[in-house]
N, C-alpha and C positions, 0 to 999 in steps of 0.2 A: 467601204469599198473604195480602191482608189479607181480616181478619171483614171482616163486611156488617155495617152502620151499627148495626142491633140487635141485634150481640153486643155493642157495647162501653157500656160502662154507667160515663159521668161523673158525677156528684153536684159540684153545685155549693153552695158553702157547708159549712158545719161544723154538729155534733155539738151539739144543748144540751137538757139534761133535769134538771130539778128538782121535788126532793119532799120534801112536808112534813107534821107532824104537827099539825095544829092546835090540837090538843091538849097539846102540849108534851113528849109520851112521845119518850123518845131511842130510835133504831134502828140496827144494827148497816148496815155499807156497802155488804151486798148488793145490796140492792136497786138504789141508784144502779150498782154497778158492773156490772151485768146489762143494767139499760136503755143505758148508753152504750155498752157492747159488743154490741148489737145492731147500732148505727147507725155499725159500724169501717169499713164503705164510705164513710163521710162524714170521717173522722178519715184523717192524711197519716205519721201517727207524727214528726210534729215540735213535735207539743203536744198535751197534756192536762194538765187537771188538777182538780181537787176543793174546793171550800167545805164548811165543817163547824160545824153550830153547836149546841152545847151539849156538846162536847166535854172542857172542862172545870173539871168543878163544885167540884173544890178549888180553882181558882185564880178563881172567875168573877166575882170584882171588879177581878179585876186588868186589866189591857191585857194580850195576848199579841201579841209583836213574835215571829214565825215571818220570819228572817234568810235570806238567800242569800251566803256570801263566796267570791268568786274564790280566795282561800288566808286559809291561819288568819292570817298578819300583818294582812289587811284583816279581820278578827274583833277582832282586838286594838286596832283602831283606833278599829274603832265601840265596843265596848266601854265603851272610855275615853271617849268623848262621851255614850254612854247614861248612865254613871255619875253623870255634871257633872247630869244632868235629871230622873234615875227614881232611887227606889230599887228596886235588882233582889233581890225574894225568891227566886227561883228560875231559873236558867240550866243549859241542857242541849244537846245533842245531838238534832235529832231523829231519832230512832229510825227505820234503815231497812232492805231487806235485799237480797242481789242477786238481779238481775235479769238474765240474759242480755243481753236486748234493751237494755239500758240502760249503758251501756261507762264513762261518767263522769259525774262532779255537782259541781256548787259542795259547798262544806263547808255545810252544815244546820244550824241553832243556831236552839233560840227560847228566850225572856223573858218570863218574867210582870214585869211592873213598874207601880209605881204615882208616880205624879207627885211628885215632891219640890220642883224649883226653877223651878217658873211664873213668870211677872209677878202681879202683882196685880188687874190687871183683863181679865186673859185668861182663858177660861176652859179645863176641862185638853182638851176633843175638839181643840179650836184647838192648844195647845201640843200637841198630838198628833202632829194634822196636821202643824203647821210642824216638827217632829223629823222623820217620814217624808218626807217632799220634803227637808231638807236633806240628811240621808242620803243617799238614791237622787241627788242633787244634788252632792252636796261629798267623800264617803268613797268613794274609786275603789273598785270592786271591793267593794262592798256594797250590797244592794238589799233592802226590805222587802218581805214577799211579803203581809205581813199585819199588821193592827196595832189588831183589834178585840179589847172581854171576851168569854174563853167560848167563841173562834171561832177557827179555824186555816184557809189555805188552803196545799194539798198541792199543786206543780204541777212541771212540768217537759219535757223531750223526752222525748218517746216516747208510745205507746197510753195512751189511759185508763186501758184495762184494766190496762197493763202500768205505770204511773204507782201505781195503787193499791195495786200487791201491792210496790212498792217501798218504796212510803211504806208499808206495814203497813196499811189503812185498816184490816182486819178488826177489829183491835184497838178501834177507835173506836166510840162510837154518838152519834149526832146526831138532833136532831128536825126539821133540815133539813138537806140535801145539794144540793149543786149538779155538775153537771159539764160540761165540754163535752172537744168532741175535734176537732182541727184542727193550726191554728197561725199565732202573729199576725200581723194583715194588713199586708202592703204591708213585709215586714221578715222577715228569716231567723227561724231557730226558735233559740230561744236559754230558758234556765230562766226568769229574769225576766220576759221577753215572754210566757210563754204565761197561759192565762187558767184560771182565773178572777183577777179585778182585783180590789186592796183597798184602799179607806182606813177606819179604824174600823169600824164597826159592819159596813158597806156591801160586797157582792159585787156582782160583775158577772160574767157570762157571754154571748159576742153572737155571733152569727148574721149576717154579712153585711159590709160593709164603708164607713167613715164616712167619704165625701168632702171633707165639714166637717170634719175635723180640725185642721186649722192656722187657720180663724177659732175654733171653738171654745175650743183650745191656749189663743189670745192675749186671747181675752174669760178666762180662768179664773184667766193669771196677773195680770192684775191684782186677785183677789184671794189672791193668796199661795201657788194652786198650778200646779208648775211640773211637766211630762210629762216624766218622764227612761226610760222604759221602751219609748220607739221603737216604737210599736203605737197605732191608734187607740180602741180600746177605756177605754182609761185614762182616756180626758176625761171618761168613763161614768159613773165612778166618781164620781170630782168633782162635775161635774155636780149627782148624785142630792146627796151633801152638803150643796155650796151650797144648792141652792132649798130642801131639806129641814128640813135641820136650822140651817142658819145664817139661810137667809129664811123659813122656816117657810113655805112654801107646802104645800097640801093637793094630794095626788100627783094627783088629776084633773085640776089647773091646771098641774100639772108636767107632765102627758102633751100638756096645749095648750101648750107650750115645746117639747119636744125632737122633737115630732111634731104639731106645728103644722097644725093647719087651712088650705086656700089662701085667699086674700084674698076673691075672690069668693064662698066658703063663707061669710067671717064677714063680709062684707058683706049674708047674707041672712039674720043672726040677729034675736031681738028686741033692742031697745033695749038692754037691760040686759047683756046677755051678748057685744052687739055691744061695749060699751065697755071690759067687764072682756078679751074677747080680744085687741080692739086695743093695751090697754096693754099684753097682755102680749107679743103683739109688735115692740111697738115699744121696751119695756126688755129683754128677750132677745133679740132679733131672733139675735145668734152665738151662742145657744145651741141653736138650730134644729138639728138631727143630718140629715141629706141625706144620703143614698143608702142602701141596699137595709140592713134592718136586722129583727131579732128579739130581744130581749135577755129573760134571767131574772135580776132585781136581789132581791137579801135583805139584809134587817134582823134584827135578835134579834126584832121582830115580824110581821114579812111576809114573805111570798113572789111578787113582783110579774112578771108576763110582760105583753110591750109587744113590737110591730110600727110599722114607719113605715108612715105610714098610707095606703099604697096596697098594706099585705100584699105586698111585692116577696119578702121570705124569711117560711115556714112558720112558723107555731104552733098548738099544740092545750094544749087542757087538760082534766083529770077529775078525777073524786075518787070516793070510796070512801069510807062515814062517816067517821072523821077525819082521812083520810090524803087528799092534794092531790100533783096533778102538772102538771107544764107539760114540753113535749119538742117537743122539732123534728118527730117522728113520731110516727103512732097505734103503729104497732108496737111501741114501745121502753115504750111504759103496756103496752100488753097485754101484754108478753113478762112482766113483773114483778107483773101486775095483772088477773085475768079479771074478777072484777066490777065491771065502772065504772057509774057512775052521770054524767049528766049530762055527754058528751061533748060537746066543744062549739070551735069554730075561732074565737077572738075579732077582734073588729073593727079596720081598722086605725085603729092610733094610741089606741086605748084601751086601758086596762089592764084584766089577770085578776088578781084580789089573795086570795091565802091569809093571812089573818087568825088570829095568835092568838089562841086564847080567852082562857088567861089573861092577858094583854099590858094593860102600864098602858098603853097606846098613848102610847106615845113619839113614835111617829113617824107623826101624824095623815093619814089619808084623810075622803076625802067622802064612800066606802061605808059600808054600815052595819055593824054589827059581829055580823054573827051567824055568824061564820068566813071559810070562803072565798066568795068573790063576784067578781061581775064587773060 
């Protein structure tokens, strides 16, 4: 006999919860791992995985290249190409443990390494960059999971919940955590594919799914980065880089790019703001992200949550003196969180930004600086 229409309980979309210390004070992975196992009705057990930043403070000048290899021959290969470009202070194993739920893994390796054999007039995020994309590009059977200072992401098949006790998260403390729980759209569940997304500094985690993909893709590689991770999310990544840190745009004018105002909106602005949007869609225009979306993006300074901006998928956000949260549900704050302060559903297509206090701000906004804001 089938249920009646309201026993069965679909959830559509995936899993995302981020928190952060404003203050810079590291925390152990509770927390995060409590909130996204609230929300395992939205998670498929064919992806989860974890962002961690401040992780670690013996190596936090270095780059940390956190590795995926199909078999250790494809370790030995990249290997040999890291060598040609970094020197590697330290190479390891990362550290994991079993898990039932979780039957096999690529072999697990990460790097601290520091830039050795650049160009001269590149700078090292660029030579970074262009190392990650030829990697995941040219070395079969080798994929960067991560490749920021200070910063590791843990990701894989299976639960969140059950992704973190694989990866040991307990062991870790961080002053921001990311998680989500699903698995990448439009593409089987695979280690590489699952989310959260890296290039340097930059995470990603998203909520919904990016019809723009393939203009996006092809506006990105004409500047040198190319999508080998067969998931839409990835251009996310990028994305934030470009405008950020290579065009230096202030993430307000980023959020009028990738969740762009309609024409008729910004034909009702004033003068001035009329012309600064129209440029900027008319030099972005494939950078525009179209269809149903909620992302939480981090920096070694921010904690950013962004909605396309007709709010098609959820977000909330709270804080609690100096601890901040962004999560697909109110549940998954409170399950971790009784006194919130300042509950609040942001608008669509503008961002909610948890702000370092002490942050040389690296990575400029147009909010003001007195932590978290929106």
């Amino acid at each position: 006999m089938l249920k009646p229409p309201y026993a069965e309980k679909d959830i559509s979309g995936c899993a995302v919860v981020g928190i952060m210390n404003i203050s810079g004070n590291n925390f152990g992975s509770e927390k995060i791992v409590n909130a996204i196992k609230c929300m395992r009705d939205r998670s498929n057990g064919l992806g989860g995985g974890f962002a961690a930043y401040g992780i670690y403070p013996e190596h936090k000048d270095l780059y940390a290249f956190h590795m995926m290899y199909l078999d250790t021959n494809r370790r030995y290969d990249a290997e040999d190409f890291l060598k040609k470009k970094f020197n590697i202070a330290a190479s390891e194993r990362i550290p994991t443990a079993k898990v039932n739920s979780i039957s096999e893994s690529p072999v697990l390796w990460r790097y601290f390494l520091s830039v050795e054999n650049k160009p001269p007039l590149m700078s090292e995020e660029d030579f970074v960059v262009q190392t990650v994309i030829y990697i995941n590009a040219n070395i079969d059977g080798a994929f960067v999971a991560s490749s920021g200072k200070n910063m590791g992401v843990f990701k894989g098949v299976g639960y969140p919940e059950d992704i973190a006790r694989f990866y040991k998260l307990q062991d870790y403390e961080a002053y921001i955590w990311l998680s989500h729980g699903r698995f990448p759209t439009n593409t089987v569940g695979w280690w590489g594919g699952a989310h959260p997304f890296n290039i340097l500094d930059w995470s990603v985690v998203h909520n919904g799914e990016l019809s723009s993909y393939g203009t996006n893709a092809r506006y990105l590689e004409m500047y040198g980065y190319k999508c080998e991770l067969m998931t839409d999310t990835e251009v996310v990544a990028y994305t934030m880089d470009l405008l950020m840190r290579r065009h230096k745009l202030p993430l307000n004018l980023v959020a009028k790019v990738i969740a762009a105002p309609l024409w008729k909106e910004i034909d009702n602005l004033e003068p001035k703001e009329r012309r600064i949007l129209t440029r900027l869609r008319q030099t972005y225009s494939s950078l525009l992200l179209n269809g149903p979306f909620s992302f939480i993006i981090a920096n070694q300074d921010q904690m950013i949550g962004i909605t396309d901006r007709i709010r098609l998928r959820p977000l909330i956000y709270a804080s609690n003196k100096d601890m901040f949260y962004i999560s697909t549900e109110e549940a998954a704050i409170r399950t971790i969180e009784s006194d919130l302060k300042n509950i609040k559903i942001p608008r669509g297509g503008e961002p909610v930004v948890a702000q370092l206090l002490t942050s040389d701000i690296r990575h400029q906004t147009s909010s003001s600086r007195e932590g978290a804001t929106n």
